[in-house]
Backbone as ProteinMPNN parsed JSONL, in Angstrom:
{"seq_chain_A": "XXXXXXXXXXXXXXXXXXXXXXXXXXXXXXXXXXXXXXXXXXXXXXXXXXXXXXXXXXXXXXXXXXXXXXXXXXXXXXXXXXXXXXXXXXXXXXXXXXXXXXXXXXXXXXXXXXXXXXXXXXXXXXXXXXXXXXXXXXXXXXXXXXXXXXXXXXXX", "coords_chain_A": {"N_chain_A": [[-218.137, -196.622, -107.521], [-215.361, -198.558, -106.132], [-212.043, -198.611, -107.215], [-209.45, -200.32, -105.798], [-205.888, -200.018, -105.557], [-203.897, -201.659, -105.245], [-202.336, -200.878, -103.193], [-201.49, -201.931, -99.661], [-202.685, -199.908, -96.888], [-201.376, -199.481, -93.931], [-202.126, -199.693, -90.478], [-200.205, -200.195, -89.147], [-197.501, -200.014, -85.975], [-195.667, -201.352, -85.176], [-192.606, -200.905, -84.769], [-189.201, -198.754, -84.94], [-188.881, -195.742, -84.935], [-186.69, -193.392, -86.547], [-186.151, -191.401, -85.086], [-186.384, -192.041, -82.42], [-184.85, -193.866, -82.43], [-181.972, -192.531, -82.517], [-182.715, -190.431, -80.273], [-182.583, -192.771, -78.199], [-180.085, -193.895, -78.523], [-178.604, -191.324, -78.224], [-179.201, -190.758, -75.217], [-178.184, -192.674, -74.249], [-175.401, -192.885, -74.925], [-174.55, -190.866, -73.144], [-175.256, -191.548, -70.598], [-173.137, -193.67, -70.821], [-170.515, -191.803, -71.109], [-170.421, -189.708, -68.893], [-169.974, -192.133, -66.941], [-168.109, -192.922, -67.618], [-166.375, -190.888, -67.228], [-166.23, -190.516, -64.334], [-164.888, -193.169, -63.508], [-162.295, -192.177, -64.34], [-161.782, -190.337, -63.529], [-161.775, -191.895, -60.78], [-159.421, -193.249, -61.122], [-157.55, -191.698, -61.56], [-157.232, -190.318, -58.872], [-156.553, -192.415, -57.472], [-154.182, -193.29, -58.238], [-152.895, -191.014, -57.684], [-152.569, -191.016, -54.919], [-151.515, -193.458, -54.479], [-149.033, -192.01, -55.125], [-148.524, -190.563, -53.407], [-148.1, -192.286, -51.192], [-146.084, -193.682, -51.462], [-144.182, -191.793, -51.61], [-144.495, -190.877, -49.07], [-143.531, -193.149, -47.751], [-141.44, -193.506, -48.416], [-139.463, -191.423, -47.208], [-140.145, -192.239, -44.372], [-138.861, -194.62, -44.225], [-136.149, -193.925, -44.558], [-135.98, -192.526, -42.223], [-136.049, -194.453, -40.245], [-134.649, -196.334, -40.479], [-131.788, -194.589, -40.236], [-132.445, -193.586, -37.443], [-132.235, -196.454, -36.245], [-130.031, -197.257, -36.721], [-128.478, -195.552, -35.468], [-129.114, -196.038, -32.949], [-128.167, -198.539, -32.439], [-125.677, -197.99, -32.667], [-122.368, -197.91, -31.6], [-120.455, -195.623, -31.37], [-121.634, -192.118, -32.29], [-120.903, -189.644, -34.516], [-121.672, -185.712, -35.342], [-121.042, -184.155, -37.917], [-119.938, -181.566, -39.17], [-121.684, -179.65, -38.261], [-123.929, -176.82, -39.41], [-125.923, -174.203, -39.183], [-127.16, -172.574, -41.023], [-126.146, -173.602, -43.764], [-127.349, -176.847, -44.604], [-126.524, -178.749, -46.158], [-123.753, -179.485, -46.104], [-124.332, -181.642, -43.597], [-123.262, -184.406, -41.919], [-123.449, -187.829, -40.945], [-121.725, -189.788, -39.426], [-121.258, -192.732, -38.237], [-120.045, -195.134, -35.967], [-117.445, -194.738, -36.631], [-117.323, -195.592, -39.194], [-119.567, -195.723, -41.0], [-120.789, -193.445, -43.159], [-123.422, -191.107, -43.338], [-125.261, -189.243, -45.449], [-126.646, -186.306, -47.492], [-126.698, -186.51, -51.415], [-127.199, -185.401, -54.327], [-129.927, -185.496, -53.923], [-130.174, -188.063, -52.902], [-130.158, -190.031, -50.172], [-127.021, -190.817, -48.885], [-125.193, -193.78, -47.952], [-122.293, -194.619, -47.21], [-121.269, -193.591, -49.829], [-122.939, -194.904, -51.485], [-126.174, -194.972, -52.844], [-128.919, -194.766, -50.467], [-131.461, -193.897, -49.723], [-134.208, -192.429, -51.922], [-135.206, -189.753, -54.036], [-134.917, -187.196, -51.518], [-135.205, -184.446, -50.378], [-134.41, -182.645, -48.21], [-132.049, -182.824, -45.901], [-131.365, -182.908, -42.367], [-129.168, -181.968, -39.66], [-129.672, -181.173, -35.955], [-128.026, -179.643, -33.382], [-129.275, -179.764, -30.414], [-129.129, -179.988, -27.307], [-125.884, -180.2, -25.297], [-125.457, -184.268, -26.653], [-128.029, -183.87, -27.39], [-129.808, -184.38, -30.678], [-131.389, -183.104, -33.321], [-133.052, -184.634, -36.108], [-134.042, -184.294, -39.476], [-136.046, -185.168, -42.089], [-136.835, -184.686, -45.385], [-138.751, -185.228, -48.105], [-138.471, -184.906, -51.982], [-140.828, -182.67, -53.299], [-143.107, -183.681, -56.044], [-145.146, -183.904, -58.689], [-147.587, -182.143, -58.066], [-147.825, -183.281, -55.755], [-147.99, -183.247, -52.206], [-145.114, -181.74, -49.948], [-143.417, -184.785, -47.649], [-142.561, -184.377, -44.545], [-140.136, -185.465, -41.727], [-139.229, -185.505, -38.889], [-136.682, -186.466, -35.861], [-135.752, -186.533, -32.366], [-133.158, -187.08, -31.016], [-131.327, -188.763, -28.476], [-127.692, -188.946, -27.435], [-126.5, -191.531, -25.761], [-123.847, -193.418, -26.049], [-121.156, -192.24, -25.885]], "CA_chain_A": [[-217.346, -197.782, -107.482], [-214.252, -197.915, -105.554], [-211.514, -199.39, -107.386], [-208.323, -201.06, -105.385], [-205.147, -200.153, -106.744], [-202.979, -202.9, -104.673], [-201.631, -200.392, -101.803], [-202.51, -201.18, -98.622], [-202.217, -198.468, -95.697], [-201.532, -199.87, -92.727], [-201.823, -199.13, -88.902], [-198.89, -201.337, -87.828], [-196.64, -199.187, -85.49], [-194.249, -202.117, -84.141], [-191.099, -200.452, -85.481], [-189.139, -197.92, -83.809], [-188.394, -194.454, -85.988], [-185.489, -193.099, -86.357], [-185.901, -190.034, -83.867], [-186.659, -192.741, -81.393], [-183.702, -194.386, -82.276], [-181.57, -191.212, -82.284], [-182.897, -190.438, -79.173], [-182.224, -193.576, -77.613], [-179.038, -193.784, -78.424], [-177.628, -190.368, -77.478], [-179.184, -191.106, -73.463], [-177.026, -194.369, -73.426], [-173.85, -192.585, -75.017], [-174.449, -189.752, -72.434], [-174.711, -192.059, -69.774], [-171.666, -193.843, -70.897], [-169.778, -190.862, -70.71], [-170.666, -189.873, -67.298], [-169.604, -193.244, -66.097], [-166.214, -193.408, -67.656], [-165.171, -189.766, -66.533], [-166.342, -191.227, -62.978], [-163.75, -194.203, -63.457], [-160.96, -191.967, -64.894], [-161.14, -189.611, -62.46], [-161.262, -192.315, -59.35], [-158.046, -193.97, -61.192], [-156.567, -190.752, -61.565], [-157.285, -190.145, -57.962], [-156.026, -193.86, -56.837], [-152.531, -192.732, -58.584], [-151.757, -189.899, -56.607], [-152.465, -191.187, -53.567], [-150.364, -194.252, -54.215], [-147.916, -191.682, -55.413], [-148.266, -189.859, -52.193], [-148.094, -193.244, -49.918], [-144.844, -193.837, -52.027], [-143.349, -190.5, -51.047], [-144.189, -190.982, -47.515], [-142.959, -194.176, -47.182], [-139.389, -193.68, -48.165], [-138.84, -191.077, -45.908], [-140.032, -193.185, -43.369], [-137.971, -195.693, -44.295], [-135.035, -193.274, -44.017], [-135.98, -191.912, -40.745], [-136.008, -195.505, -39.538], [-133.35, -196.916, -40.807], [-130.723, -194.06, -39.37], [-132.318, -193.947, -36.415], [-132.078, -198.059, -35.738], [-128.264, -197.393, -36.66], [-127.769, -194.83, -34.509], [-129.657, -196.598, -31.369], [-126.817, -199.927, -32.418], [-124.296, -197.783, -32.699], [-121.635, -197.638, -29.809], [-120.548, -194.47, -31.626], [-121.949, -191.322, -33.141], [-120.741, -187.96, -34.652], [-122.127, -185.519, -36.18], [-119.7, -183.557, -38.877], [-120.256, -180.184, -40.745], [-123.097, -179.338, -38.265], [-124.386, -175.583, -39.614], [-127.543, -173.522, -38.872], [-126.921, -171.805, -42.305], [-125.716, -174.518, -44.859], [-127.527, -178.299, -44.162], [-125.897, -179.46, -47.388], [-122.797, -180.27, -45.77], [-124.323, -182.062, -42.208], [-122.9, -185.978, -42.134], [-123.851, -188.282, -39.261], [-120.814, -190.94, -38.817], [-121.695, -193.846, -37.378], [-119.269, -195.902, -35.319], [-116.395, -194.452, -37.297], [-117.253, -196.25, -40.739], [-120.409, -195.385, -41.996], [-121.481, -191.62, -43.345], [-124.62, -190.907, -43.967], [-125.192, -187.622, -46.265], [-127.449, -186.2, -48.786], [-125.947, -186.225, -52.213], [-127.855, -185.479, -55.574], [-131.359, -186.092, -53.233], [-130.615, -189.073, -52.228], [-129.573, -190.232, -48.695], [-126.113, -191.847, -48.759], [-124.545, -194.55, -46.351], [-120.793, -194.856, -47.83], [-121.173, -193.575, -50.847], [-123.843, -196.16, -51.787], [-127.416, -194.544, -52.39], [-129.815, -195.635, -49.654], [-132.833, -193.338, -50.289], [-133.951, -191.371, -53.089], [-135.77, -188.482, -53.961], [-134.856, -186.591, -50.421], [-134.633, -182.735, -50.569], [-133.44, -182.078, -47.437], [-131.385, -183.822, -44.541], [-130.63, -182.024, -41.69], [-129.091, -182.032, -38.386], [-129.16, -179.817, -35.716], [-127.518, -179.943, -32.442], [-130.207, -178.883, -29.859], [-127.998, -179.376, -26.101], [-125.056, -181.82, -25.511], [-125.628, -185.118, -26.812], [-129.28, -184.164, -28.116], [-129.782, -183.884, -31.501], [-132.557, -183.678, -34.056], [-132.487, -185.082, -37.591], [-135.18, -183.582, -40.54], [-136.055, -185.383, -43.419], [-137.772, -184.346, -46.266], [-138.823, -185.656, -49.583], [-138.728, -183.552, -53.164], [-141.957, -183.137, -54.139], [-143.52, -184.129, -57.173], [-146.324, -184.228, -59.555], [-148.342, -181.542, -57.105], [-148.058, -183.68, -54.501], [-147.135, -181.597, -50.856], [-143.9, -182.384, -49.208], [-143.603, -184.977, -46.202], [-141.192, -184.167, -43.684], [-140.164, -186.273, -40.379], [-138.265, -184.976, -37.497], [-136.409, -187.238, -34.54], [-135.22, -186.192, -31.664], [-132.091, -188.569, -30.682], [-130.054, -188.703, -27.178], [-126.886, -190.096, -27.739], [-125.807, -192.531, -25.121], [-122.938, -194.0, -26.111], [-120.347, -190.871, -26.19]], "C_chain_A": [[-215.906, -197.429, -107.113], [-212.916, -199.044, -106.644], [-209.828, -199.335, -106.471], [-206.991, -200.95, -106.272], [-204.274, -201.312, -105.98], [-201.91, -202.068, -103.632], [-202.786, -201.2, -100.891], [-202.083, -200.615, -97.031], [-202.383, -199.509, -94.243], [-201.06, -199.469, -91.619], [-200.775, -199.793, -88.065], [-197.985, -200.041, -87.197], [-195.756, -200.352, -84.303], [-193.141, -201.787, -83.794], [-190.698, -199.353, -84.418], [-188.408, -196.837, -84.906], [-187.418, -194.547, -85.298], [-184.628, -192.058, -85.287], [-185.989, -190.771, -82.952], [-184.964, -193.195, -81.238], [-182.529, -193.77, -81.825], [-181.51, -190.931, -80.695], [-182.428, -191.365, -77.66], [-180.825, -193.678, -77.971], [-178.066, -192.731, -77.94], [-177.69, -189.736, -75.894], [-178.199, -192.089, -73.464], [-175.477, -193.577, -73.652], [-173.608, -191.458, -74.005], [-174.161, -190.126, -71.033], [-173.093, -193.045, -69.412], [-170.341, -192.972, -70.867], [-169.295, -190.343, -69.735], [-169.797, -191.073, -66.634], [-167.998, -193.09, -66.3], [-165.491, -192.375, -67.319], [-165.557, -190.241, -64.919], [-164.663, -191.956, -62.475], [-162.937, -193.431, -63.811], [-160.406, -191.11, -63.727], [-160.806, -190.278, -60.967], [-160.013, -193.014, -59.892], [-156.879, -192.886, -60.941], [-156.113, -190.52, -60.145], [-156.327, -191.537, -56.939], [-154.11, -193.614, -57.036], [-152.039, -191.492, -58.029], [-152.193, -189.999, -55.422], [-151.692, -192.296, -53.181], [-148.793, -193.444, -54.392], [-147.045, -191.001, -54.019], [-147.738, -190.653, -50.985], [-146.242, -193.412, -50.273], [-143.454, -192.835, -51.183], [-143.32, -190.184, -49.285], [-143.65, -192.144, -46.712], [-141.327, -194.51, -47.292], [-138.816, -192.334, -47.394], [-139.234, -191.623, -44.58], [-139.393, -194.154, -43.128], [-136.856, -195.359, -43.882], [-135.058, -192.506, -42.47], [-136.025, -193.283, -39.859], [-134.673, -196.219, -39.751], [-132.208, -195.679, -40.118], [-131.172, -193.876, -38.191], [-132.461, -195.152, -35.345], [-130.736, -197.775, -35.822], [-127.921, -196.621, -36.185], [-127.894, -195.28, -33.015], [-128.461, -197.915, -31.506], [-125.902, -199.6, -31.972], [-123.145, -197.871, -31.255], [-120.775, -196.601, -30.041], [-120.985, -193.717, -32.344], [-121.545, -190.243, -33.365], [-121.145, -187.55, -35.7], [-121.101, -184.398, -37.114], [-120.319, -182.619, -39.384], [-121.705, -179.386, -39.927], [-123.02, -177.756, -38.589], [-125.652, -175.16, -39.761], [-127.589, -173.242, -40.583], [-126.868, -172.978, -43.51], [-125.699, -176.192, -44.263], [-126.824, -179.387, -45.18], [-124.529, -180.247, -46.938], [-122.596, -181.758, -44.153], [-124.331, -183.347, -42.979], [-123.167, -186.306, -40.378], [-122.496, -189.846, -39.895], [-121.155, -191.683, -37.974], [-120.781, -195.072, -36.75], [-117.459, -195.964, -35.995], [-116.251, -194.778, -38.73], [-118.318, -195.708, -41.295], [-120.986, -194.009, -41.681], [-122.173, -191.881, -43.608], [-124.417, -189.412, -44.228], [-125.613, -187.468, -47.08], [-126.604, -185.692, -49.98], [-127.128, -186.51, -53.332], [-129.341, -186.227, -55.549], [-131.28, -187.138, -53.146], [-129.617, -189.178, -50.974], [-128.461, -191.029, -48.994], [-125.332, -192.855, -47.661], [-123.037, -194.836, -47.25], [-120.615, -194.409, -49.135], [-122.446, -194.165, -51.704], [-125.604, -195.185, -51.985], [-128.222, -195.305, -50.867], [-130.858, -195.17, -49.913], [-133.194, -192.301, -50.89], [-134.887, -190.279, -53.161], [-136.316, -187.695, -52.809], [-134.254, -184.929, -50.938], [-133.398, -182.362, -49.479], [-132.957, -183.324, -46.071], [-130.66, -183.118, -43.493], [-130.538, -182.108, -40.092], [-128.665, -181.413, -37.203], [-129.0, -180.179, -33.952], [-128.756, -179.269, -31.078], [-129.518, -178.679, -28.179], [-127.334, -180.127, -26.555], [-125.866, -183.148, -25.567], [-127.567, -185.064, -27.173], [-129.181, -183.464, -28.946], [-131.03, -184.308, -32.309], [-132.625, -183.967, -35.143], [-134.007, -185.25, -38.022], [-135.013, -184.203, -41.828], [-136.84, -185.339, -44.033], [-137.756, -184.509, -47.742], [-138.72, -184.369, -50.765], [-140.02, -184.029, -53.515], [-142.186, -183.203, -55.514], [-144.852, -184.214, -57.522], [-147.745, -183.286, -58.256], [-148.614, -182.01, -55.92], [-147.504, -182.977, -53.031], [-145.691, -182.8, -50.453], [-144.202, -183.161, -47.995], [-142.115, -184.961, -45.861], [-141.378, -184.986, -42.249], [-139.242, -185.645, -40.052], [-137.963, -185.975, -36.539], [-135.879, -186.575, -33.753], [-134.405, -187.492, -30.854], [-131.545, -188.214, -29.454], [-129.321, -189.585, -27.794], [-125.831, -190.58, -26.218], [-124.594, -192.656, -24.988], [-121.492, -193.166, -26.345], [-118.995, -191.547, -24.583]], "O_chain_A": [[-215.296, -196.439, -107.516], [-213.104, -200.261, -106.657], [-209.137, -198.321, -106.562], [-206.853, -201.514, -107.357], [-204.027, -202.08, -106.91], [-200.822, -202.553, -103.32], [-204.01, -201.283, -100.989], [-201.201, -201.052, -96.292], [-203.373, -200.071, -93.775], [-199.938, -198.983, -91.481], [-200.566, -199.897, -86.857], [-197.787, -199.086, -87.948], [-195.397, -200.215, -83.133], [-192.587, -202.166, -82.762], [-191.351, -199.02, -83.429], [-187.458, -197.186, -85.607], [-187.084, -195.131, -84.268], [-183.475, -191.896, -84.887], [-185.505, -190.111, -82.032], [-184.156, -192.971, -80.337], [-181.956, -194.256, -80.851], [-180.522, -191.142, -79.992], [-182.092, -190.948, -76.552], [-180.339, -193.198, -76.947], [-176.994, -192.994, -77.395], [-176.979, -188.886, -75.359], [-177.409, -192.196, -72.526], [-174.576, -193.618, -72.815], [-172.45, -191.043, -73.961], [-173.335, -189.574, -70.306], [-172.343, -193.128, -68.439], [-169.243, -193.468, -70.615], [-168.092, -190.333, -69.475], [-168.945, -190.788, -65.792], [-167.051, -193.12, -65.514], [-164.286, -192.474, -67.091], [-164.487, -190.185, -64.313], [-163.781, -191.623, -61.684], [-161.983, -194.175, -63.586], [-159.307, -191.062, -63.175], [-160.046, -189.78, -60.136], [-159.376, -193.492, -58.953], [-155.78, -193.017, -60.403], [-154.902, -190.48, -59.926], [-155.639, -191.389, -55.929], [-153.175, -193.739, -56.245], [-150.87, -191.11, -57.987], [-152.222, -188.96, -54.763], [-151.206, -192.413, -52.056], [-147.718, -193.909, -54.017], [-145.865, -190.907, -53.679], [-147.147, -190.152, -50.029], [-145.356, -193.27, -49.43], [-142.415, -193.055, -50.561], [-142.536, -189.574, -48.558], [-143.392, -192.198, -45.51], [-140.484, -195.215, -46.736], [-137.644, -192.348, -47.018], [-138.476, -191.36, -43.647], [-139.266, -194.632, -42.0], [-136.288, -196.034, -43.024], [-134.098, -192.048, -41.85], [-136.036, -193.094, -38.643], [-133.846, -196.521, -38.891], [-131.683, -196.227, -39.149], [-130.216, -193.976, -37.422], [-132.688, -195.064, -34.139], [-130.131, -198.105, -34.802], [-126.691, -196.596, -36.24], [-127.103, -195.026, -32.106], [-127.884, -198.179, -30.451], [-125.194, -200.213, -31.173], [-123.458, -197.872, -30.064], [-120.101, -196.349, -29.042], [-120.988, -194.196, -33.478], [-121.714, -189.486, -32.409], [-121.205, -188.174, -36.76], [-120.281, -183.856, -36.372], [-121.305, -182.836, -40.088], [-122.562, -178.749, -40.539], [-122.041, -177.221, -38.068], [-126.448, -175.772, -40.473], [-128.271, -174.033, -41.234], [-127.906, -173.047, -44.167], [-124.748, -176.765, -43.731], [-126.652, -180.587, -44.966], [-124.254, -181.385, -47.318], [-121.633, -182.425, -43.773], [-124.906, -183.603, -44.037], [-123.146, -185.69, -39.312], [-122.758, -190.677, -40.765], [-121.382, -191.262, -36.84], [-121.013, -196.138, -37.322], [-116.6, -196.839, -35.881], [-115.31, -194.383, -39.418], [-118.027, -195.062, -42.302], [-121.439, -193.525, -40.643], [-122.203, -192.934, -44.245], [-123.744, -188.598, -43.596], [-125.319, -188.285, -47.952], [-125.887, -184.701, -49.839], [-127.843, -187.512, -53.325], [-129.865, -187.003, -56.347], [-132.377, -187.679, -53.286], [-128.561, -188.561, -50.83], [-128.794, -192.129, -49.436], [-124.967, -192.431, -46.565], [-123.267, -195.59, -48.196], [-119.639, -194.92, -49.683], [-122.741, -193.54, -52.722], [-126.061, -194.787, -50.913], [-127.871, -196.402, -50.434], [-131.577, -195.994, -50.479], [-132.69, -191.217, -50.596], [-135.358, -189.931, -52.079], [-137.508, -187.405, -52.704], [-133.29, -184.512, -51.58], [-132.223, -182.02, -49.604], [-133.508, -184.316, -45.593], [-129.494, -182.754, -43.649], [-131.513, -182.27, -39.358], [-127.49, -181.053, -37.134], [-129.807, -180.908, -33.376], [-128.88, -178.044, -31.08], [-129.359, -177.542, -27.735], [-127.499, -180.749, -27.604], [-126.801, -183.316, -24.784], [-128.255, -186.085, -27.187], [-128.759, -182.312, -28.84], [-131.626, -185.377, -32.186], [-131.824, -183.162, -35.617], [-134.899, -185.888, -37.464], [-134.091, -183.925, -42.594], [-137.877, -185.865, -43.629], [-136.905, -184.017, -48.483], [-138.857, -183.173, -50.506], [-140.382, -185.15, -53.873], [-141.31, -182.698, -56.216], [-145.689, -184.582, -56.699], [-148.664, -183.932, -57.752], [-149.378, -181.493, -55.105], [-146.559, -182.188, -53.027], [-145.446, -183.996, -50.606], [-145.012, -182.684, -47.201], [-141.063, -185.279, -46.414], [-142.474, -185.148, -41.713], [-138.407, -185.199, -40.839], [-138.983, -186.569, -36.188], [-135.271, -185.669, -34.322], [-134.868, -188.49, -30.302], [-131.234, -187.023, -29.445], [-129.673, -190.575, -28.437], [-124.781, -190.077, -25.818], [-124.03, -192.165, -24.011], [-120.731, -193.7, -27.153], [-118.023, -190.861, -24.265]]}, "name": "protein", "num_of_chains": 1, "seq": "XXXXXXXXXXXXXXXXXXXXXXXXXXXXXXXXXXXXXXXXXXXXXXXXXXXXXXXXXXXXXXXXXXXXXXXXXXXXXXXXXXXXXXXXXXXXXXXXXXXXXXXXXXXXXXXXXXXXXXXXXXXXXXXXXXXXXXXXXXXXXXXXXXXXXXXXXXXX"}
């Protein structure tokens, strides 16, 4: 005689253990991981290439801007030119306005005009042609951009 104590054993397996669970959860946090160094690194990547567009766009700005005011001008000289020491080269522009690098930035009277410039330099190549070098400070590992013009001056 069998007697019944009031268990009863059952084959249900709906549920989901805990190693399952476990399991399942440390694929999703693994894939979530993955994903977000993805995204950090294309933001990271998005920021130094805006940093880089940045840095190439204000010396472009400055290589445009003095040479639109030197093509106006109806005079130009250039002051202090030296092979040796670019620190002191000024470009005068119709007798009133200097341009000259001071404390990396480009000046027109005193006045900033563009900023974080290393170098500014101008170098006499025959009469009345000259070439003018500008170059950003770099930053944050980004490389240096540099522009070069080559100017005739006309109006002499």
């Amino acid at each position: 005689m069998e007697k019944n104590i009031g268990f009863i054993v059952s084959n249900n397996e709906k549920g989901v253990t805990l190693i399952e669970l476990l399991a399942a959860l440390s694929l999703l946090s693994i894939i979530l991981l993955l994903a977000s160094s993805v995204q950090l690194l294309g933001l990271k990547q998005s920021s130094s290439q805006s940093s880089e567009i940045q840095n190439q766009s204000n010396v472009r700005l400055a290589m445009n801007i003095i040479t639109r005011e030197i093509r106006k001008a109806s005079t130009v000289t250039f002051i202090n030119i030296d092979d040796t020491d670019s620190s002191n080269d000024l470009l005068k522009i119709n007798g009133i306005d200097i341009y000259k690098l001071e404390n990396k930035n480009i000046t027109k009277n005193a006045d900033p005009l563009i900023t974080n410039i290393q170098t500014f330099t101008l170098k006499k190549i025959k009469d009345d042609m000259y070439t003018i070098t500008i170059a950003n400070t770099p930053s944050n590992n980004l490389p240096q951009t540099t522009l070069s013009s080559t100017i005739y001056i006309r109006n002499r």
